[in-house]
C-alpha positions in Angstrom: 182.3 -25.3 123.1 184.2 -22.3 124.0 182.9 -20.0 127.1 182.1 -16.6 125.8 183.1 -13.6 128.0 180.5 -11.4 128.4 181.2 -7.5 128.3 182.2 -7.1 132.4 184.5 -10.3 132.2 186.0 -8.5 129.2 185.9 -5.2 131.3 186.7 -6.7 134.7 190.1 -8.0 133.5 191.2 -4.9 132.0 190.6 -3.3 135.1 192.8 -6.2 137.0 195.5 -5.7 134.8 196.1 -2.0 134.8 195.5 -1.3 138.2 196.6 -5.0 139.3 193.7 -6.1 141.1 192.1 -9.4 141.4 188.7 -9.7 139.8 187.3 -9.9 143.7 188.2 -6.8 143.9 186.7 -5.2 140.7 183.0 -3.9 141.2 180.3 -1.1 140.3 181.3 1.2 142.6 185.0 0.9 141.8 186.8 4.6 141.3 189.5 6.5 141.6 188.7 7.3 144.9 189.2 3.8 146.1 192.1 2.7 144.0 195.3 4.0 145.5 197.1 3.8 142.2 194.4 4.8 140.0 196.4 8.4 139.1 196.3 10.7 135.8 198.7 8.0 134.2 196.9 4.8 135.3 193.9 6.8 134.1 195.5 6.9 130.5 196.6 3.4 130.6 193.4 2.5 131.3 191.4 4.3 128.7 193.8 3.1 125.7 193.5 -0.8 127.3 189.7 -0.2 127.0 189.4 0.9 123.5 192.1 -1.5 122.2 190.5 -4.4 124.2 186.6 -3.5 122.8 188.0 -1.3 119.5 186.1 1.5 120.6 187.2 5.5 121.2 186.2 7.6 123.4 185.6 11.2 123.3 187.2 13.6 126.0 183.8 13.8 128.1 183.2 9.9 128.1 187.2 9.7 129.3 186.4 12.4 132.3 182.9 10.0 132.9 184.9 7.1 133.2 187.4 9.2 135.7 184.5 9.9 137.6 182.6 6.8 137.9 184.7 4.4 137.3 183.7 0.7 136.4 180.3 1.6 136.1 180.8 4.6 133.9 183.3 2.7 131.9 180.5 -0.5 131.4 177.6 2.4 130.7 179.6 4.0 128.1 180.8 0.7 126.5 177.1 -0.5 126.4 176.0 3.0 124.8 178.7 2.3 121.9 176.8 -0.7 121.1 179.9 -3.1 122.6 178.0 -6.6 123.5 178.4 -8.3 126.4 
């Protein structure tokens, strides 16, 4: 039987990939603040990875949430969209 990934696997590795971190290195308190290349671009990049990745959209006050808080906001959010993890 196939593992499932749950929601901060899924999450995680989007994270790895558009910052290019190892999942080690991906955690709750993770934001711009600590990500060198976490800029205005990376932030995009991000965003559109997320809602391809869990086919979800975000509105322009969850985006700035995420930009704020980071891995945390980003997992809150999805969970309030009803993504399952």
């Amino acid at each position: 039987m196939a593992q499932v990934e749950s929601l901060e696997e899924k999450l995680r590795q989007v994270f790895c990939d558009v910052f290019n971190l190892k999942p080690e290195e991906v955690y709750d308190n993770l934001t711009p603040s600590n990500v060198p290349n976490w800029d205005s671009m990376q932030h995009l990049n991000l965003i559109v990875s997320i809602e391809e990745r869990f086919g979800v959209s975000f509105s322009p006050e969850e985006i700035g949430e995420i930009g704020d808080g980071g891995f945390r906001a980003a997992r809150k959010i999805l969970v309030s969209k009803g993504v399952a993890g």
